[in-house]
KEFIKOL-293943 format. One record per atom (N, C-alpha, C): atom name; residue number from 0; residue in three letters; x, y, z. Coordinates in steps of 0.001 Angstrom, whole numbers, plus 500000, padded with zeros to 6 digits. Example, Ala and Ser with C-alpha at 12.3 -4.5 7.8 and 13.67 -1.06 7.14 Angstrom:
# KEFIKOL-293943
@atom:N	seq:0	type:ALA	east:513190	north:494310	up:507800
@atom:CA	seq:0	type:ALA	east:512300	north:495500	up:507800
@atom:C	seq:0	type:ALA	east:513200	north:496700	up:507800
@atom:N	seq:1	type:SER	east:512850	north:497750	up:507080
@atom:CA	seq:1	type:SER	east:513670	north:498940	up:507140
@atom:C	seq:1	type:SER	east:512900	north:500030	up:507870
***
This chain:
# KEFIKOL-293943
@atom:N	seq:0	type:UNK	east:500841	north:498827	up:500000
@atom:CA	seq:0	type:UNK	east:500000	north:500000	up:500000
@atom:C	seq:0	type:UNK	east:500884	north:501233	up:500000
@atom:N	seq:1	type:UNK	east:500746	north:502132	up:499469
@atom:CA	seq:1	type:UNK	east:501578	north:503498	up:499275
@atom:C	seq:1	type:UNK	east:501177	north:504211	up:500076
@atom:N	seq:2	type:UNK	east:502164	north:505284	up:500866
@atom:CA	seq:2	type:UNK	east:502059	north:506163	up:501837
@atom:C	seq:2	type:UNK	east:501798	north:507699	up:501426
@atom:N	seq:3	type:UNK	east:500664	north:508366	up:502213
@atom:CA	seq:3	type:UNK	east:500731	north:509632	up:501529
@atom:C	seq:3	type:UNK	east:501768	north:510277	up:501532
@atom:N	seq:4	type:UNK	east:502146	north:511213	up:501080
@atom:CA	seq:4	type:UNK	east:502921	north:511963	up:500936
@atom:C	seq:4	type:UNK	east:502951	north:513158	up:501961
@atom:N	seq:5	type:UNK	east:501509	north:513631	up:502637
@atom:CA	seq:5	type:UNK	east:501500	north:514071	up:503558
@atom:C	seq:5	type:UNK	east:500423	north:514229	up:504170
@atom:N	seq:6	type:UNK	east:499975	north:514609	up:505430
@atom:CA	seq:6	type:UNK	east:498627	north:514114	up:506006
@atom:C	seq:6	type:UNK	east:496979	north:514651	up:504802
@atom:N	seq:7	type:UNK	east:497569	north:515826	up:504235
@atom:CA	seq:7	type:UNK	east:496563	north:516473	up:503708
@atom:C	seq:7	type:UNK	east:496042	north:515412	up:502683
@atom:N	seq:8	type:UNK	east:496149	north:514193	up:502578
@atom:CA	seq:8	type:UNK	east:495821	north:513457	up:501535
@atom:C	seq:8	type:UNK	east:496370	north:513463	up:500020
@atom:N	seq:9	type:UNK	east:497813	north:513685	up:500384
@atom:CA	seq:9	type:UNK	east:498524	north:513831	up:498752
@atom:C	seq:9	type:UNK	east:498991	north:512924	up:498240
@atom:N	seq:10	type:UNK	east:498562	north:512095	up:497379
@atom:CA	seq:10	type:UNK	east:499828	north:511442	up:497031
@atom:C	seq:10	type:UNK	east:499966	north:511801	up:495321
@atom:N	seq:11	type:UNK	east:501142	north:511096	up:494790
@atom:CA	seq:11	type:UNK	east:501134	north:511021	up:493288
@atom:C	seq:11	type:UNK	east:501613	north:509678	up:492697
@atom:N	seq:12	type:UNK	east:500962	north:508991	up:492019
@atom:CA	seq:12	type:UNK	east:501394	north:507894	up:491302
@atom:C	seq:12	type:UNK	east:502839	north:508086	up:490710
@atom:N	seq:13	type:UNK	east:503730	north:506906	up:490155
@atom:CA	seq:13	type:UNK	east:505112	north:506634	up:489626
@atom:C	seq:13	type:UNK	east:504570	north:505665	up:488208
@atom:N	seq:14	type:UNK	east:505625	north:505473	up:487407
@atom:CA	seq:14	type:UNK	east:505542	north:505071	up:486597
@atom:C	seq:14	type:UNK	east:505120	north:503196	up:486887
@atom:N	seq:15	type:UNK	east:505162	north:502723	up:487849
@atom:CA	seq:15	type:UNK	east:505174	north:501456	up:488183
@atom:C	seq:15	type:UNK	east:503905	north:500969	up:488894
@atom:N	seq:16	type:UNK	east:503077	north:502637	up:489118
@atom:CA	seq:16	type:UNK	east:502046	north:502328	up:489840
@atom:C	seq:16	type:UNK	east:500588	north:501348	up:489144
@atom:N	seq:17	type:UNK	east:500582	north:500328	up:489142
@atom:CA	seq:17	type:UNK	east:499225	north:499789	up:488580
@atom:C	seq:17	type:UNK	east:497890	north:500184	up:488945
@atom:N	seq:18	type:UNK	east:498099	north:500907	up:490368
@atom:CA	seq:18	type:UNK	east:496946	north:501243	up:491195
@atom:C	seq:18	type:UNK	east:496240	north:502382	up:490695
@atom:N	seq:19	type:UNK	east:497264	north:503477	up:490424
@atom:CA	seq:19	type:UNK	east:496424	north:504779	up:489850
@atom:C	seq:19	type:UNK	east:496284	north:504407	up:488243
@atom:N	seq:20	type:UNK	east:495124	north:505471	up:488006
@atom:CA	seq:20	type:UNK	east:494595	north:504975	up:486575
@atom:C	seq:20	type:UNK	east:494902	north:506747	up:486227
@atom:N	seq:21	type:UNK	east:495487	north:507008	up:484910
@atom:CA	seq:21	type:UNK	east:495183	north:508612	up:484690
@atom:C	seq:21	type:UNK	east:494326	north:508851	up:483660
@atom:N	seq:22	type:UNK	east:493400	north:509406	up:484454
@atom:CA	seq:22	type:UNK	east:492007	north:509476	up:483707
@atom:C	seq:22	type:UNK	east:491588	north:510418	up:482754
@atom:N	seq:23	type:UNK	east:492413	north:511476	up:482933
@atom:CA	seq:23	type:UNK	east:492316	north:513196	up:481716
@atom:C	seq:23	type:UNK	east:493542	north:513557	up:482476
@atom:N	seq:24	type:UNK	east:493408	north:514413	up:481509
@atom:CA	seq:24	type:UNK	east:495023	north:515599	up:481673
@atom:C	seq:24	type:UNK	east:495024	north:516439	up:482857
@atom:N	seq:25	type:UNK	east:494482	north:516205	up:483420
@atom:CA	seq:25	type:UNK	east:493460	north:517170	up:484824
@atom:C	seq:25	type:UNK	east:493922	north:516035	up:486328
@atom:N	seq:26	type:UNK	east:493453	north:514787	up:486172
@atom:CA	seq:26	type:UNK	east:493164	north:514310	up:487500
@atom:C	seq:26	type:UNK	east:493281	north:512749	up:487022
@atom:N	seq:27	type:UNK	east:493863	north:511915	up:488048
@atom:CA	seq:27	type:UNK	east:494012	north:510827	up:488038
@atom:C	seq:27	type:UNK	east:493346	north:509737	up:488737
@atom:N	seq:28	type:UNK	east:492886	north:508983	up:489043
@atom:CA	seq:28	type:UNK	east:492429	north:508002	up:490194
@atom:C	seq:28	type:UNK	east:493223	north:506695	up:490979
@atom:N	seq:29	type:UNK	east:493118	north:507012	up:491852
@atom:CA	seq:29	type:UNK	east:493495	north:506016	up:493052
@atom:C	seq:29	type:UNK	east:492773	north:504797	up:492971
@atom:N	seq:30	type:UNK	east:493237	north:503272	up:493344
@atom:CA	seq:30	type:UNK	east:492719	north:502197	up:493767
@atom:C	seq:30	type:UNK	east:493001	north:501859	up:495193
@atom:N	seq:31	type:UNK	east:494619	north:502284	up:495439
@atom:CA	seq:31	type:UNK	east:495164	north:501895	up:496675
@atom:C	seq:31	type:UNK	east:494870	north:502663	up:497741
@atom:N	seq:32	type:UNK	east:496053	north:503419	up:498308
@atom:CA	seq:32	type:UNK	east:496006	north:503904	up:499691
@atom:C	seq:32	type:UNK	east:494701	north:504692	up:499519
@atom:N	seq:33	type:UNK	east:494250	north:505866	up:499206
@atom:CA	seq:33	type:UNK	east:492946	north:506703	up:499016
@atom:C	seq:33	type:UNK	east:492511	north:506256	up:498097
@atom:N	seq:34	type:UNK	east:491233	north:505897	up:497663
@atom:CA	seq:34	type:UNK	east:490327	north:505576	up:496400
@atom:C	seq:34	type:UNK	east:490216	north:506894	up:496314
@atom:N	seq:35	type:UNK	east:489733	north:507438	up:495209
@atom:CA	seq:35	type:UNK	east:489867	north:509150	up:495027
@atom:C	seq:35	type:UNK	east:489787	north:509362	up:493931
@atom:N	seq:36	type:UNK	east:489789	north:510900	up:492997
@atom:CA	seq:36	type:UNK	east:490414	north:511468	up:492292
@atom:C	seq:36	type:UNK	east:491615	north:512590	up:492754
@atom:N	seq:37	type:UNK	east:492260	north:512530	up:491985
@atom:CA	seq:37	type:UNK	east:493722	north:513612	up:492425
@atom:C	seq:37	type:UNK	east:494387	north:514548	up:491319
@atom:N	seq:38	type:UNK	east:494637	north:515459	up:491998
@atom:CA	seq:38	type:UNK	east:494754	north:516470	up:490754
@atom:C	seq:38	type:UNK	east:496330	north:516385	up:489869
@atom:N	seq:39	type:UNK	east:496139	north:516467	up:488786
@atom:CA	seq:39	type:UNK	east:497166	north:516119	up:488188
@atom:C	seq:39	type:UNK	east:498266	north:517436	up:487956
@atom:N	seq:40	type:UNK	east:497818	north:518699	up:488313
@atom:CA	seq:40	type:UNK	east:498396	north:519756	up:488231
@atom:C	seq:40	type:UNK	east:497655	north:519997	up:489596
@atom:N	seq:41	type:UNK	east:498135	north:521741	up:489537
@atom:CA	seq:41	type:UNK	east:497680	north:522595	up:491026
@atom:C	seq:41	type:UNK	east:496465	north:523088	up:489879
@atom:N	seq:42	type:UNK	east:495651	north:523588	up:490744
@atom:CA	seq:42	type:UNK	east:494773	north:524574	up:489873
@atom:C	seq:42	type:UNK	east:494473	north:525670	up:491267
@atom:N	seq:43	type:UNK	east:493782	north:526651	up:490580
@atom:CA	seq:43	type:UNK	east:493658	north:527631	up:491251
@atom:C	seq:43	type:UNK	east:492017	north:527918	up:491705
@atom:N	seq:44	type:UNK	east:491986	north:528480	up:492786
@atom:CA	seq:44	type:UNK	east:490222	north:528339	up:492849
@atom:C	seq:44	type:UNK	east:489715	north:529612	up:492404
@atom:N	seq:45	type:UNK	east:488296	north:528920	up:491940
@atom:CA	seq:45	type:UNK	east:487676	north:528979	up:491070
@atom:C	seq:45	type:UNK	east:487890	north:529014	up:489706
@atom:N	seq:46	type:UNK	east:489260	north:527490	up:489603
@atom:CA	seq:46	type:UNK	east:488851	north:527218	up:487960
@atom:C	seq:46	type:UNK	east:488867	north:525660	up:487613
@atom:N	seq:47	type:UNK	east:487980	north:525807	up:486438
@atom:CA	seq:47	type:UNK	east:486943	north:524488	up:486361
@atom:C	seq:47	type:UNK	east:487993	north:523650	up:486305
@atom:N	seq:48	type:UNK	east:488027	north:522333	up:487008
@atom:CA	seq:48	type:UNK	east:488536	north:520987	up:487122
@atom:C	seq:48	type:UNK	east:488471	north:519697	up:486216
@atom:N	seq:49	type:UNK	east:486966	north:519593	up:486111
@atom:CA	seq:49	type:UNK	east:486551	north:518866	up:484994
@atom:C	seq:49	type:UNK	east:485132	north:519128	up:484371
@atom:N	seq:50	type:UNK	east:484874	north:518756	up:482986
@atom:CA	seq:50	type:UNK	east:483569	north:519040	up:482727
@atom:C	seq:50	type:UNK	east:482809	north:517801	up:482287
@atom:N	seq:51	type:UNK	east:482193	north:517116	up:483037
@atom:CA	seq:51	type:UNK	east:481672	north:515904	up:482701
@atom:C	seq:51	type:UNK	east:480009	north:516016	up:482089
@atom:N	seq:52	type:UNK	east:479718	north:514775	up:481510
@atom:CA	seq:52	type:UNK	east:478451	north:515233	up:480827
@atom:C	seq:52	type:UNK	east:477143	north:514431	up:481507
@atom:N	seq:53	type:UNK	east:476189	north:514671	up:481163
@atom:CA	seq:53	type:UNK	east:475366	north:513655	up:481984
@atom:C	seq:53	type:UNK	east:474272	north:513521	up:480869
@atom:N	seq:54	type:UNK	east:473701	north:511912	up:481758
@atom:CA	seq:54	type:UNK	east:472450	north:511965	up:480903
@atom:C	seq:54	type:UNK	east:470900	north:511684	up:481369
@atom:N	seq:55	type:UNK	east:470289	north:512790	up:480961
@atom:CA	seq:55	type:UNK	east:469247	north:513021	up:481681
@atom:C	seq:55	type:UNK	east:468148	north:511675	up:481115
@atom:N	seq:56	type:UNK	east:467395	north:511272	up:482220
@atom:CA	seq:56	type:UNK	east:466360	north:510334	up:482286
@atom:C	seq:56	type:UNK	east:465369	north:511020	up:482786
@atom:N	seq:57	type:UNK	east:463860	north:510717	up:482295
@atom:CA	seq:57	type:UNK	east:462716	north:510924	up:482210
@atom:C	seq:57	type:UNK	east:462372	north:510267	up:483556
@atom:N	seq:58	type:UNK	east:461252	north:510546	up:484627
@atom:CA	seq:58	type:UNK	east:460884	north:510213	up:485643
@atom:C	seq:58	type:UNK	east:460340	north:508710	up:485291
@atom:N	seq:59	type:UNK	east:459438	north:508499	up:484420
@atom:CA	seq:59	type:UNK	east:458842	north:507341	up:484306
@atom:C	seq:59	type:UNK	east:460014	north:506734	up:483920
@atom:N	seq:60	type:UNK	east:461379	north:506395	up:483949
@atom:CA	seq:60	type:UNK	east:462606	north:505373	up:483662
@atom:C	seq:60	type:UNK	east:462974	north:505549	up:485341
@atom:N	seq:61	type:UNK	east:462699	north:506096	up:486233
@atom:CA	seq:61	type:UNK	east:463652	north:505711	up:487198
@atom:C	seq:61	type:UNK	east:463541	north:504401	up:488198
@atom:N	seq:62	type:UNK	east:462276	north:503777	up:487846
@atom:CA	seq:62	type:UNK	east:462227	north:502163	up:488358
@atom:C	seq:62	type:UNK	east:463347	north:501341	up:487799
@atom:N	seq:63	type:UNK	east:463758	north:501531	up:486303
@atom:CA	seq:63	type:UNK	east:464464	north:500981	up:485410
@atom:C	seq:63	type:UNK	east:465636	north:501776	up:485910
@atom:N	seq:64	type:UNK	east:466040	north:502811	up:486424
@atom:CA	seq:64	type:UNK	east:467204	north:502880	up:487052
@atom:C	seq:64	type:UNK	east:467475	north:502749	up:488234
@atom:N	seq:65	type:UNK	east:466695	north:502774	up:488863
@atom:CA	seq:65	type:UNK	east:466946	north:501470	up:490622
@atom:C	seq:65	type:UNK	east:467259	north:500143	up:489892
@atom:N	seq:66	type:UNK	east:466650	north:499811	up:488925
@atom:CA	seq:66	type:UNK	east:466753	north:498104	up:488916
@atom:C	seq:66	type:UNK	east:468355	north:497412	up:488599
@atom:N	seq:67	type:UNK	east:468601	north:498746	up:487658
@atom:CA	seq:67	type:UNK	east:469770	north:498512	up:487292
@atom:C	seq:67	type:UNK	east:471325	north:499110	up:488130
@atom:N	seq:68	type:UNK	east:470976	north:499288	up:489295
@atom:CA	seq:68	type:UNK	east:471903	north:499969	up:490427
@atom:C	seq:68	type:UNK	east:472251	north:500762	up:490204
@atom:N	seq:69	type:UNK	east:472325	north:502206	up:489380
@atom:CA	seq:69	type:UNK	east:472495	north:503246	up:489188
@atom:C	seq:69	type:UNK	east:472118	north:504431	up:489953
@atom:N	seq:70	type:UNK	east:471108	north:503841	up:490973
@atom:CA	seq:70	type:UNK	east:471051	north:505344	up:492012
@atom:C	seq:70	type:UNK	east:472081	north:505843	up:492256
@atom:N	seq:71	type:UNK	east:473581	north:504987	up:492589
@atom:CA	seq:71	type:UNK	east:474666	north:505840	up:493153
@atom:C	seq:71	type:UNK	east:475563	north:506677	up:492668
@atom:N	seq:72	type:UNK	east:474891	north:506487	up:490778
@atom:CA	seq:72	type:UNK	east:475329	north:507576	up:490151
@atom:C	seq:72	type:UNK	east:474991	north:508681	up:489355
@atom:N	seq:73	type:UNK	east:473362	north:508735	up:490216
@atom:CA	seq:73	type:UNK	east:472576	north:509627	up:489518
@atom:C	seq:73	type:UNK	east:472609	north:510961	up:490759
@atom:N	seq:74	type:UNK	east:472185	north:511986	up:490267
@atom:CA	seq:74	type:UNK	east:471392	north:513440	up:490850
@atom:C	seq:74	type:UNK	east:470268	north:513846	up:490049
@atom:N	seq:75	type:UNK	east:469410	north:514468	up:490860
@atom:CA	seq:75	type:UNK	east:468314	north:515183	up:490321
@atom:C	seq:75	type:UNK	east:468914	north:515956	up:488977
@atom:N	seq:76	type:UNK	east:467930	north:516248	up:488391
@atom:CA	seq:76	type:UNK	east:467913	north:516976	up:486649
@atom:C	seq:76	type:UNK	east:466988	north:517174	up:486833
@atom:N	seq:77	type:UNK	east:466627	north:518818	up:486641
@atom:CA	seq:77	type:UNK	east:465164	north:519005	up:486078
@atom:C	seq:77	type:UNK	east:463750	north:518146	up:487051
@atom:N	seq:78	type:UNK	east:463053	north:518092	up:485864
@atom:CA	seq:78	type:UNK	east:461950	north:516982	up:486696
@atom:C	seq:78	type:UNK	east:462073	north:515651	up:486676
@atom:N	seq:79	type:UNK	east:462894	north:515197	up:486218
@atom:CA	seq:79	type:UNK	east:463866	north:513652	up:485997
@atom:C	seq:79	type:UNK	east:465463	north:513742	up:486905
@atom:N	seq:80	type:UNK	east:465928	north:512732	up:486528
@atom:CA	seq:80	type:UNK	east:467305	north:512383	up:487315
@atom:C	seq:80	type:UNK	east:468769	north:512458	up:486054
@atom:N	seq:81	type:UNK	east:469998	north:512357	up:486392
@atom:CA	seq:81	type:UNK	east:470526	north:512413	up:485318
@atom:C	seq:81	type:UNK	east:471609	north:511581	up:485961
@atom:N	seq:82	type:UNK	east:472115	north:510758	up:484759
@atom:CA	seq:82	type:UNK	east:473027	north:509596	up:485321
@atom:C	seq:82	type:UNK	east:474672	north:510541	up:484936
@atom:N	seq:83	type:UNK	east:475729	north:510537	up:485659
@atom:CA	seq:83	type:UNK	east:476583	north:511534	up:486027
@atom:C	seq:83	type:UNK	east:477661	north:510509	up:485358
@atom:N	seq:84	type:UNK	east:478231	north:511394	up:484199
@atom:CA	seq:84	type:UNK	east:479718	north:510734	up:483502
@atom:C	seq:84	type:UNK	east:480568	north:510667	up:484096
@atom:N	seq:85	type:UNK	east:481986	north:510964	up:483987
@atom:CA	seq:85	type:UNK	east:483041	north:511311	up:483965
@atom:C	seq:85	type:UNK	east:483805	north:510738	up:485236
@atom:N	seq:86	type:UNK	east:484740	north:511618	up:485617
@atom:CA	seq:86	type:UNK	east:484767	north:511466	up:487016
@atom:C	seq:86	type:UNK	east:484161	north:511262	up:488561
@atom:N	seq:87	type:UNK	east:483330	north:512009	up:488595
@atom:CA	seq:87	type:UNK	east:482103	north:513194	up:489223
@atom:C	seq:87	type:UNK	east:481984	north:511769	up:490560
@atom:N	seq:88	type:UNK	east:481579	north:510743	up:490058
@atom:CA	seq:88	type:UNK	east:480937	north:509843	up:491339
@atom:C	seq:88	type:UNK	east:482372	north:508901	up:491862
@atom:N	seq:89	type:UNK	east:483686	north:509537	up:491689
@atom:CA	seq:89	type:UNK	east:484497	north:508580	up:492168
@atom:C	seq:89	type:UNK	east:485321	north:509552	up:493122
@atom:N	seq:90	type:UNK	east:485143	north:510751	up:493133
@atom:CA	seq:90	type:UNK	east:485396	north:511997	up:493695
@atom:C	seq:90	type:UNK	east:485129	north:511553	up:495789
@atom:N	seq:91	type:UNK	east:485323	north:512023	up:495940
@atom:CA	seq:91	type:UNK	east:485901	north:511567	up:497676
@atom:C	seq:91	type:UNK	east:484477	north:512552	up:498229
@atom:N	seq:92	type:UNK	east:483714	north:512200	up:499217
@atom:CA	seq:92	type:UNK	east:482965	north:513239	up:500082
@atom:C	seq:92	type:UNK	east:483826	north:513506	up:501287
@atom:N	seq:93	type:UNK	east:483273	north:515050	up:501595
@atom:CA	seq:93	type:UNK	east:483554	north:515809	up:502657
@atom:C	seq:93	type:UNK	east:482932	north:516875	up:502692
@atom:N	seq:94	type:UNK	east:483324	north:516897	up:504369
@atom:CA	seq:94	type:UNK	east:482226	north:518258	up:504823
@atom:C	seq:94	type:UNK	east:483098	north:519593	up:504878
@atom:N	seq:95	type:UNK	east:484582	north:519587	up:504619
@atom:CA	seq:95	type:UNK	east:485334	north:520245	up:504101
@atom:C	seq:95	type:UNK	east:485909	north:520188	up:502548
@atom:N	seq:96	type:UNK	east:484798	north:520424	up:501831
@atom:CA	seq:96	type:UNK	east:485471	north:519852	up:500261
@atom:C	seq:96	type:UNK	east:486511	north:520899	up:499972
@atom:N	seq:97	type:UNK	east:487281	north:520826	up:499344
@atom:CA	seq:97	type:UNK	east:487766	north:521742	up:497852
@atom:C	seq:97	type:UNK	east:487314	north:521935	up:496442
@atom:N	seq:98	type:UNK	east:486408	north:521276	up:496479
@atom:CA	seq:98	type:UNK	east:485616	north:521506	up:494705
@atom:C	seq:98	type:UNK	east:484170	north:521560	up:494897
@atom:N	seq:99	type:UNK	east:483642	north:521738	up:494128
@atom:CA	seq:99	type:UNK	east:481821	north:521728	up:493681
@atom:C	seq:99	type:UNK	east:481640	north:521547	up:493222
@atom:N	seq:100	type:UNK	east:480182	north:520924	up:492787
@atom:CA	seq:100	type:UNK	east:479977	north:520585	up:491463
@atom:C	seq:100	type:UNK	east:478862	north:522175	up:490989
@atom:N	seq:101	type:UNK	east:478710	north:522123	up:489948
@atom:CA	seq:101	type:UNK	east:477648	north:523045	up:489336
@atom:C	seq:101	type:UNK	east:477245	north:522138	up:488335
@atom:N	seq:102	type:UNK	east:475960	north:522524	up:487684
@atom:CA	seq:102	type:UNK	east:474839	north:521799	up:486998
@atom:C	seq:102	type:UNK	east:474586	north:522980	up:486351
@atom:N	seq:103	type:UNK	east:474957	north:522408	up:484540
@atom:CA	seq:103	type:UNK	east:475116	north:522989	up:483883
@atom:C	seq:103	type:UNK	east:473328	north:522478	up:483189
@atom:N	seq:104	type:UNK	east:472073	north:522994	up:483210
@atom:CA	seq:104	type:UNK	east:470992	north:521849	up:482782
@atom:C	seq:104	type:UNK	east:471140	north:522323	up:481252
@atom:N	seq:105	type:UNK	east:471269	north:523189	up:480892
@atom:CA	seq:105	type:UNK	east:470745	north:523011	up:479297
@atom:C	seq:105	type:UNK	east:471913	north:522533	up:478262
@atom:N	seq:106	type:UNK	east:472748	north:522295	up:479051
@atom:CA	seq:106	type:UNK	east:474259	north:521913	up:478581
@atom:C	seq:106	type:UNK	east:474182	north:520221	up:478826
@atom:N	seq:107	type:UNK	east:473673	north:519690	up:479409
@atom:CA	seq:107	type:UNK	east:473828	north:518666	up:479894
@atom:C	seq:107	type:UNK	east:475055	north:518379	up:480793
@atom:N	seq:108	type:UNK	east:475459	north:518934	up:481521
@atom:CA	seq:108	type:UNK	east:476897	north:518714	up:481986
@atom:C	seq:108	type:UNK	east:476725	north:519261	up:483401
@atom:N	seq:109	type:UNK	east:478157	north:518728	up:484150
@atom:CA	seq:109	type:UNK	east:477954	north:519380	up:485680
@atom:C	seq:109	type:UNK	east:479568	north:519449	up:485238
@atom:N	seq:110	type:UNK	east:479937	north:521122	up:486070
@atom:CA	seq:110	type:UNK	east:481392	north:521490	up:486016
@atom:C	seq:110	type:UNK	east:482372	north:521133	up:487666
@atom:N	seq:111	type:UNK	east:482810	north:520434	up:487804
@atom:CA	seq:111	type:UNK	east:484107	north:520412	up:488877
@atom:C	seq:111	type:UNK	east:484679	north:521628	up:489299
@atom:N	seq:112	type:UNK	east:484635	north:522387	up:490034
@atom:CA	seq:112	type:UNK	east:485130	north:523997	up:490246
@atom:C	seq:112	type:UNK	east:485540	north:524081	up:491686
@atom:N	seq:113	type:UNK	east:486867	north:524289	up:491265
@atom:CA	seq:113	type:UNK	east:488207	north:524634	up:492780
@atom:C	seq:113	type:UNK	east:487449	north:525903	up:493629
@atom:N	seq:114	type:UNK	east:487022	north:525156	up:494883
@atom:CA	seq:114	type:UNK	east:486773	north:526120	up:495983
@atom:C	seq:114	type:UNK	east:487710	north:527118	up:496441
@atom:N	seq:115	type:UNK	east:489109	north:526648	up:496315
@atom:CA	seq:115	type:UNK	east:490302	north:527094	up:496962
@atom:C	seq:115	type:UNK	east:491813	north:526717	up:496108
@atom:N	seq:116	type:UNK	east:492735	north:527313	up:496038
@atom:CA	seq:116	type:UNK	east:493607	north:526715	up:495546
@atom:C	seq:116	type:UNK	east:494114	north:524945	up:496028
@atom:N	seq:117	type:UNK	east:494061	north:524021	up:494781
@atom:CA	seq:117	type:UNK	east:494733	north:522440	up:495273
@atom:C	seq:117	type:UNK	east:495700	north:522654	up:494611
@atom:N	seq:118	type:UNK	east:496222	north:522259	up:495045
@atom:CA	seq:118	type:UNK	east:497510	north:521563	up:495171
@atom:C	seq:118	type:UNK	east:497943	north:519827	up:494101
@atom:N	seq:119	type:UNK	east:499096	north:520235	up:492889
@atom:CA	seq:119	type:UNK	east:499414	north:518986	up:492459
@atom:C	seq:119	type:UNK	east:498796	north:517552	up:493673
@atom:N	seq:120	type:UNK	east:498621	north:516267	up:493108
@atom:CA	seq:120	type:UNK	east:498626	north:515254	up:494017
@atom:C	seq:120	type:UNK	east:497900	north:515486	up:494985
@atom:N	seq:121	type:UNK	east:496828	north:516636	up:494943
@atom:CA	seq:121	type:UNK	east:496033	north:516373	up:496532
@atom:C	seq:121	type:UNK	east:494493	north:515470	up:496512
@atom:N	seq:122	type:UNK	east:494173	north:515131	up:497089
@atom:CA	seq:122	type:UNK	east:492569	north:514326	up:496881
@atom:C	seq:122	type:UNK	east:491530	north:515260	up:496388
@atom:N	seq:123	type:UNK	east:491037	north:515497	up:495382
@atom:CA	seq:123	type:UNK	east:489629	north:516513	up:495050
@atom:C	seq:123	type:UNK	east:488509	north:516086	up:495935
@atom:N	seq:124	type:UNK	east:487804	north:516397	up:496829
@atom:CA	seq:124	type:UNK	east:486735	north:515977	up:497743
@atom:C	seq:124	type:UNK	east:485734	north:517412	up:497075
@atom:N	seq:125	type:UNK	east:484188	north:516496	up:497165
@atom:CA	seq:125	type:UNK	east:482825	north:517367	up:496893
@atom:C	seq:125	type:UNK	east:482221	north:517110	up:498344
@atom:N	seq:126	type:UNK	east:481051	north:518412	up:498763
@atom:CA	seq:126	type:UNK	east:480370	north:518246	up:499885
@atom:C	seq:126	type:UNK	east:479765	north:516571	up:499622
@atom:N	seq:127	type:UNK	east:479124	north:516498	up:500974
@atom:CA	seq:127	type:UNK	east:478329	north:515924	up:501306
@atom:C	seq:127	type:UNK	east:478834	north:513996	up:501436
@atom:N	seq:128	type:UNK	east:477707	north:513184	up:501439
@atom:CA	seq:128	type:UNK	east:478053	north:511936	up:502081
@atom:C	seq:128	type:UNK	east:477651	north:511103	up:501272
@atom:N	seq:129	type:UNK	east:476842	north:511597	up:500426
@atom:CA	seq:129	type:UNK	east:476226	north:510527	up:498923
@atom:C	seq:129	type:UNK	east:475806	north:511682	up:497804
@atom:N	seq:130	type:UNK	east:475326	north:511071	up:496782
@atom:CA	seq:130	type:UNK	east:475064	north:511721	up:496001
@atom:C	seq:130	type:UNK	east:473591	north:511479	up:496121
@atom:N	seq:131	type:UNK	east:473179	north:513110	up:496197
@atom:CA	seq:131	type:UNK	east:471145	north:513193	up:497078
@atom:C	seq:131	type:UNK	east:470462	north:512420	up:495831
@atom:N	seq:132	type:UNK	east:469470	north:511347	up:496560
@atom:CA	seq:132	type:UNK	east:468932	north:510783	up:496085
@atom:C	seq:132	type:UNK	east:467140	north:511651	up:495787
@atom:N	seq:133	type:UNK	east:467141	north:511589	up:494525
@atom:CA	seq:133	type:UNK	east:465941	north:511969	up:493632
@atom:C	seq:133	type:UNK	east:465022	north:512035	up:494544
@atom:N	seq:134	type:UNK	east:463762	north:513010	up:495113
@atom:CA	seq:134	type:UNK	east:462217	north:512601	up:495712
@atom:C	seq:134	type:UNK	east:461575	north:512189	up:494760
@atom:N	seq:135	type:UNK	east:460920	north:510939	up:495445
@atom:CA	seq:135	type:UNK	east:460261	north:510052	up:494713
@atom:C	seq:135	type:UNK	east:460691	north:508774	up:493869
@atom:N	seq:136	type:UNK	east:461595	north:508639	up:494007
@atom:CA	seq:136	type:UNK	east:462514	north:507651	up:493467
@atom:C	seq:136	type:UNK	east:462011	north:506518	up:493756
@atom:N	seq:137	type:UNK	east:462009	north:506038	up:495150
@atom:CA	seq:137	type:UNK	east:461428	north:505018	up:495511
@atom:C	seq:137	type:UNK	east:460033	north:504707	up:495027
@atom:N	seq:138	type:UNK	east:459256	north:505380	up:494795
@atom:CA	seq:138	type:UNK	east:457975	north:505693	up:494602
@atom:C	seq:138	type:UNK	east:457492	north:505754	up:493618
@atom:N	seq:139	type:UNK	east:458469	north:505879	up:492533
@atom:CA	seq:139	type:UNK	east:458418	north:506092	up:491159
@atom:C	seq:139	type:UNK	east:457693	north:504597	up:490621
@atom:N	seq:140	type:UNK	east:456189	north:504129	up:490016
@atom:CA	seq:140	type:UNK	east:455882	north:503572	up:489369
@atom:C	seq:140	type:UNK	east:456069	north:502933	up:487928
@atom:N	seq:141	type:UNK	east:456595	north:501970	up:488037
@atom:CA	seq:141	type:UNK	east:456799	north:501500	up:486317
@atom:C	seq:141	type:UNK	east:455635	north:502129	up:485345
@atom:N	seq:142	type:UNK	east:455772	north:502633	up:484530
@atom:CA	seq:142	type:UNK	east:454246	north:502996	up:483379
@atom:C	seq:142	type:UNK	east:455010	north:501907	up:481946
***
């Protein structure tokens, strides 16, 4: 298992690492010591991180997306839910994040955006403890 680099949650992959995957020119992912995304440069806050796309589903499909285990990578859209590309759901929670997401709706997309300056190699963390599950979801009737 690899050691951070320092308590703040930094590390950076080596050429030998099988564990990290580099996912865009932006940010990499962890398997080992932190599961995560990590920034592949510093960026500065308030500038966009990543721009991932999503795809919006119609309310009457969201039985068909419980069935298929995808709640944990959906958020509300509109009056439907939208299943979240990119990076976005492998991203670390905290109640001290450094990034946000924004919801781009007519774009289809949600933007990654530095709260604060990160730091090369640090963990990108978004608020919160899950990704908020849809009202009515459960409730949602097959038609």
């Amino acid at each position: 298992m690899k050691e951070p680099v320092s308590s703040g949650h930094t590390c950076r992959p080596d050429s030998s690492d099988i564990s990290a995957v580099a996912a865009s020119e932006h940010a990499w992912v962890s398997f080992d010591y932190h599961r995560g995304v990590f920034a592949q440069r510093q960026f500065a806050q308030g500038e966009v991180i990543e721009t991932a796309p999503v795809m919006a589903v119609p309310r009457e499909q969201l039985v068909d997306m419980e069935r298929a285990q995808l709640t944990a990578y959906c958020c509300t859209w509109g009056e439907g839910v939208a299943l979240v590309l990119g990076l976005i759901p492998l991203y670390g929670y905290s109640d001290s994040p450094n990034a946000v997401l924004i919801k781009k709706i007519e774009a289809l997309t949600i933007e990654v955006v530095a709260l604060r300056d990160i730091a090369a190699g640090e963990a990108m963390w978004r608020f919160g403890k899950a990704m908020p599950e849809p009202s009515g979801w459960r409730s949602a009737k097959r038609v």
